[in-house]
C-alpha positions, 0 to 999 in steps of 0.5 A: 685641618687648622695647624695645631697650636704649639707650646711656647719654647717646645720648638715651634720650627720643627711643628712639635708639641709638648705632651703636656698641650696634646693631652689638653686638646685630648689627643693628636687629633682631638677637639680642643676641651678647655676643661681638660686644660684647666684640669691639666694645669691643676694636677701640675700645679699639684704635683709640680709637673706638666702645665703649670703656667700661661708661659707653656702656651702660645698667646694664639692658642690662649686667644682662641680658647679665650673666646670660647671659655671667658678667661677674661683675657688673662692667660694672655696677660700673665703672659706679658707679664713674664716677658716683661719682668725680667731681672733686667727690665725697668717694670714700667710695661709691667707695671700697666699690665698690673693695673689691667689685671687688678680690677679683673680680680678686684671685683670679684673679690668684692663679690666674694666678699659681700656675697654677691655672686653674680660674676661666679654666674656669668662664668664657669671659672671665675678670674681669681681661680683662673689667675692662679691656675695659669701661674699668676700667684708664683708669678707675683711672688717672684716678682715681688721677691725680685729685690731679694735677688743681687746682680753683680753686688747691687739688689734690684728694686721695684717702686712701692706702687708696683708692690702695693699693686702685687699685694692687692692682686694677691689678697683678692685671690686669696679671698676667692680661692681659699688654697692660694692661702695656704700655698702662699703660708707655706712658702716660708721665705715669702712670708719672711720677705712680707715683714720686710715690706711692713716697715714701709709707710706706703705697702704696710696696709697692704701686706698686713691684709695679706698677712692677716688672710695668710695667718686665719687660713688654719689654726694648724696652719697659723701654728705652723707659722709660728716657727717663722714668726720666732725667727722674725720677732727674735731679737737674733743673738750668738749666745746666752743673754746671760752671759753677755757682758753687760759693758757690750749689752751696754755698747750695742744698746747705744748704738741700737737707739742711733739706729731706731727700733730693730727689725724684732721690735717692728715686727711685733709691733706689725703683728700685733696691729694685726686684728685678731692675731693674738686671739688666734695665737690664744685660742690655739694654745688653749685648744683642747686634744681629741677627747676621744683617747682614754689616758690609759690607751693614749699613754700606750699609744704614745709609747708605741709612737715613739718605739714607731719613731725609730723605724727608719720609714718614718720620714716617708709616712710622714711625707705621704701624710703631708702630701696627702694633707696638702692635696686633699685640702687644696682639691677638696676645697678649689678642684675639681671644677665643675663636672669633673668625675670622682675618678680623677680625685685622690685614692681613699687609702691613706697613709694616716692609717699606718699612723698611730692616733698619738701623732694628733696628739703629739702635733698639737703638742708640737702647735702649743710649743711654737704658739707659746714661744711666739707669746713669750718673746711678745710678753717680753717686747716693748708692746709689753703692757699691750700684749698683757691686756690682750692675752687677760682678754682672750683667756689665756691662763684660765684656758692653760689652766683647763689643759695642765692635767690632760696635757701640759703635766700629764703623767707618763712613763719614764719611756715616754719621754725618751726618744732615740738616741737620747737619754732619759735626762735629755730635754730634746722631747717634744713633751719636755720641751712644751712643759719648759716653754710653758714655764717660761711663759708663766714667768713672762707673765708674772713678772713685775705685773699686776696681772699675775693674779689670774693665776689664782681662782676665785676662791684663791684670790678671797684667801688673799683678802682674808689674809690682809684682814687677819694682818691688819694690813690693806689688801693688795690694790692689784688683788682689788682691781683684778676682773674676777671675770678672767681668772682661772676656774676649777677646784685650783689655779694655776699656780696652786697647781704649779706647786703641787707637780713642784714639789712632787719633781724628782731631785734631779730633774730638770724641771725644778729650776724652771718652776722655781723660776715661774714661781719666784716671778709672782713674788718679785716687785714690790713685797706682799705679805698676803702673796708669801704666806699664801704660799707658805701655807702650802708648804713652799719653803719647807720644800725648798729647804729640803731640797737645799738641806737634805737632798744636798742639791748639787746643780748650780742653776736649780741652786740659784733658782731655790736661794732666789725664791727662798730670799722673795719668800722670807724677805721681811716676813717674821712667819718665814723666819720662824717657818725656816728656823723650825726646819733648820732645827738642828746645828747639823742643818745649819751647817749644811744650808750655809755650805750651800750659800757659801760654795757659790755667792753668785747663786746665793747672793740674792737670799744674802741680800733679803736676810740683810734687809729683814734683819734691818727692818727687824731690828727696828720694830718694836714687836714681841713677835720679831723679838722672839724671831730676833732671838731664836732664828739661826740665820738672822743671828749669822747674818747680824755679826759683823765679820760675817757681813765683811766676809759676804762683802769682800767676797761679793766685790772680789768675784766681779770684775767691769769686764765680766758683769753680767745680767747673771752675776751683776746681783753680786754688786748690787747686794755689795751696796745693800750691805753699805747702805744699811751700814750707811743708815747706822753711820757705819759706812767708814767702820766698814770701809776701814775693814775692808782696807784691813782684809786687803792688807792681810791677803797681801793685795793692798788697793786691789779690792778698792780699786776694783770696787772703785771700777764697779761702782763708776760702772754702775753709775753708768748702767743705771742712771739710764735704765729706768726699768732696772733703778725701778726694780732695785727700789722695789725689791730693796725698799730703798729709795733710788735716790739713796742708792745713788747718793750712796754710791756718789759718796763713795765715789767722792775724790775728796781724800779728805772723806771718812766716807770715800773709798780714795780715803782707803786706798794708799798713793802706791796702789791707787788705780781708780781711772781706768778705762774699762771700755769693752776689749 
């Protein structure tokens, strides 16, 4: 009898074979049955074990099966292929190999591709599935991720042609074998390594193919990968964006346009050039759940799921589900081959039986979380506008708009949302965390864009015009050019139902600053009456004043949220003022709300800002309306004393300081201004600066105040007259024009002592500190 062959590294001198060999030529003594050696190499690509590799076998023995099972040669050529591809090996040989291989696959691939299937024919097993099947797939990977990997501090390289080459072998297996797809989408680090060849000229075609055919595998599995795409189109940051400096905003701003466009930024860029790709991310967010659970059976069944939760067995179901998934998927679609029995396929228990029927539910939850956060940061990218015409497309907000009762707002208990180890006021949920991320979306999108009003339906949107009409005012262009097409559907939209579940929020949930948050976005930008009193009908500031007045709110960030919205909602709209001095009815209330504005400026600057506006433009109309207004509201008349402006002023000037503006507290300077404006406007502007002058004197801090404002205002000339976004958003919100803004703060700035209108006029030659230089520390 012929020597047997011998595994490559078992031992060749001492005539060993591994177990592995032996079982694939059916025993010590068997005939040599390729079909068992391909179902050998399956069940170790399975399972990790056993044959799993063209490198376990001898290249005689892949040459003499080769002849009778028309491998095309391949076994023989992956395996010079990892001789060849060492750490140390200059690629070159390698690289030939690549290019015998490539056409192998090509046309079958393209055979896949057009349906013709004569190749699939001609052969048992075509070369795509073989390839794979010997390892050729893991062996790419490696190969391409080989840059990745330092040797004595210096990373290796391999040329660009050589990549495209791997790239393009790849795709064509995974158009011809569907699991290689899924194997390749579930290697986190590869897919992550995939957009770092995206940002080359020469393998971005390529890779975004592949991508491409890695992210259509499944909506489940393009869910999954999600939680990749948040970590490669994040701008990554240690902390709050918030409470970041805006002097080291500022300073890594300059050095990022030296630089170019970050990776975040090119990675979204990427995707989106990617066809489909937002599509996919839409329809998966909209998916609807298995309509097959009753509210009242999948409440019960969700509360079972968490009691389940904390069972210490959990994580091992829930490895044999994956596992199960895994193997299922991959044997159901590409093994077994042809003539292979049942009996070798998987056992038809399952652990998903031990499962209750919410953990679908609660996966689906947990795909729309990771869906919805990748849309959030692509709404705020460059791409902004792109992205906004892509999501209007494909329905997104109408399709949210159909889950928000069965899904997003569903009702629940107050068990169900507490899993173990926390408590009830914790945000770790899965539930929770959805309705938050859903939030910040519906923010994203609002803000600053006509596209907001496919939050309305269509019955909403007429209510808007006929508002206009009873106005005499135009109707909203944005409301006009909006496609009817796209809006929400149903008895409400969007928004509408956002403010039902708003107002029935308890007082110290967590939620109320986040719906605060997306509401207030559909009012910023430039001021609609029709949008307020839209909102006003349906009883918005009734409900914020109740929660600032009588339920004596006491979180600082719900606080901010409700004075913010609040300012938006009135800001020159005389039924507002009106509206609020009727709820405000008593001293006693007045009290309580302007405690609450003066216990932190920083939160309630923004309402300060709009009530200075509107009592501006008050006082310059001739209306019998906004007289009466002007007579009657409590607050319009706080806000007109002199005293109580220097009061807001000094204060406003006095909690900021260069070196530690923010994005958060930057509004405080920026409502300083307004009021200097306006005072400007009435040739008052020196009248105030003497004043100023007198409260520094008299809390014993001559030059203090001046100076520090002095440093701000030099500090804002240089934020802002590089920003177009920001100048533009200070003049939409302010009504003033941004030239006026500048002047205003050139005059102040002005060294000319002489000036009634410079602060220097102000700040005697002892205490003058106007020069320093507040560069970051």
């Amino acid at each position: 009898m012929a020597a047997a062959p011998v595994a490559a590294g078992s031992g060749a001198g001492r005539g060993r074979r591994s177990a592995a060999t032996v079982a694939a030529w059916g025993g010590w003594g068997g005939r040599p049955r390729p079909g068992n050696i391909l179902l050998q190499l399956r069940q170790g690509q399975l399972t990790g074990r056993g044959l799993v590799r063209a490198v376990q076998f001898t290249e005689t023995f892949l040459t003499e099966r080769d002849k009778q099972s028309k491998w095309s040669g391949i076994p023989q050529l992956l395996l010079k292929l990892h001789t060849t591809s060492h750490l140390h090996s200059d690629f070159v040989e390698c690289q030939n190999i690549l290019k015998e291989i490539s056409p192998l696959l090509s046309m079958e691939a393209m055979a896949f591709v057009t349906e013709e299937r004569k190749l699939t024919q001609e052969t048992t097993y075509p070369n795509t599935y073989i390839f794979d099947l010997f390892g050729g797939v893991d062996l790419l990977v490696e190969i391409l991720m080989r840059p990745t990997i330092s040797i004595r501090g210096q990373k290796l390289k391999i040329s660009d042609e050589m990549s495209k080459d791997c790239l393009s072998i790849l795709y064509n297996t995974c158009v011809c074998t569907e699991g290689v797809t899924k194997r390749l989408a579930e290697k986190n680090d590869f897919v992550i390594f995939l957009f770092t060849l995206m940002t080359s000229k020469k393998t971005f075609l390529q890779t975004a193919t592949l991508i491409e055919d890695i992210l259509g595998v499944k909506k489940q599995q393009l869910a999954n990968f999600c939680r990749i795409l948040a970590v490669t189109i994040s701008e990554m940051d240690t902390g709050n964006d918030d409470k970041h400096t805006l002097l080291a905003k500022n300073a890594q701003q300059k050095k990022s346009l030296s630089l170019g466009p970050s990776a975040a930024e090119i990675n979204q860029a990427a995707l989106l050039s990617i066809p489909g790709f937002v599509e996919r991310l839409c329809k998966l967010a909209t998916r609807k759940v298995s309509e097959s659970t009753g509210t009242a059976s999948f409440l019960q069944e969700l509360e079972e799921w968490y009691t389940w939760l904390d069972n210490a067995l959990v994580l091992d179901a829930l490895m044999r589900v994956a596992n199960e998934e895994s193997e299922h998927n991959q044997a159901s679609i590409v093994f077994p081959p042809p003539g292979a029995s049942e009996e070798n396929g998987l056992p038809h228990t399952s652990a998903r039986t031990q499962l209750p029927q919410s953990m679908k539910i609660m996966h689906e939850i947990m795909y729309k979380l990771e869906v919805l956060y990748v849309l959030c940061v692509l709404l705020m990218g460059r791409q902004r506008n792109q992205v906004h015409r892509m999501i209007a497309e494909f329905k997104l907000i109408p399709g949210l708009n159909n889950l928000f009762d069965k899904l997003i707002w569903r009702k629940h208990s107050a068990s169900a949302l507490v899993l173990h180890g926390h408590n009830q006021n914790c945000d770790c949920s899965p539930d929770i965390t959805l309705k938050i991320q859903f939030l910040r979306l519906l923010q994203s999108f609002s803000d600053h864009h006509e596209n907001k009003y496919l939050l309305l339906n269509n019955q909403e949107l007429n209510e808007l015009s006929a508002i206009s009409l009873k106005a005499n005012i135009p109707e909203v262009e944005a409301v006009l050019n909006t496609d009817r097409s796209l809006v929400c559907d149903g008895k409400r939209g969007l928004l509408t139902r956002l403010l039902q579940v708003m107002k029935k929020e308890p007082a110290e949930s967590s939620f109320r600053f986040w719906q605060a948050r997306a509401v207030e976005s559909f009012l910023r930008g430039t001021t609609s009456y029709a949008d307020q009193m839209f909102l006003l009908k349906r009883g918005l500031l009734e409900h914020i004043l109740y929660c600032i007045v009588d339920s004596e709110c006491k979180s600082r960030d719900v606080l901010q949220s409700y004075f913010d919205l609040l300012g938006e909602l009135m800001k020159f709209n005389v039924d507002a003022f009106k509206r609020f001095n009727k709820y405000i009815n008593t001293d006693a209330k007045f009290q309580v709300f302007l405690k609450q504005i003066n216990s932190s400026l920083v939160d309630s600057n923004m309402l300060v800002r709009c009530v200075t506006l509107s009592l501006d433009r008050f006082e310059n109309q001739v209306d019998m309306k906004v007289a009466e207004v002007l007579s009657e509201c409590r607050l319009l008349a706080y806000i007109s004393q002199v005293p109580t402006q220097m009061s807001f002023l000094f204060r406003l000037i006095n909690i900021i300081h260069v070196q530690t503006l923010t994005q958060e507290n930057v509004s405080c300077l920026n409502t300083s201004l307004v009021i200097l404006m306006l005072a400007r406007r009435k040739e008052r502007l020196p009248l105030y600066l003497r004043l100023l002058q007198r409260m520094e004197h008299s809390k014993k801090y001559p030059g203090f105040l001046l100076n520090n404002f002095h440093n701000l205002l030099r500090f804002w000339q240089q934020h802002y007259l590089h920003k177009d976004k920001d100048s533009t958003c200070l003049e939409n919100s302010s009504c003033i024009s941004f030239s006026y803004w500048k002047e205003t703060v050139s005059i102040l700035l002005n060294p000319d002592r002489q000036s009634p209108s410079a602060l220097v006029s102000y700040i005697e030659e002892p205490y003058m500190d106007i020069d320093r230089d507040f560069t970051e520390e």
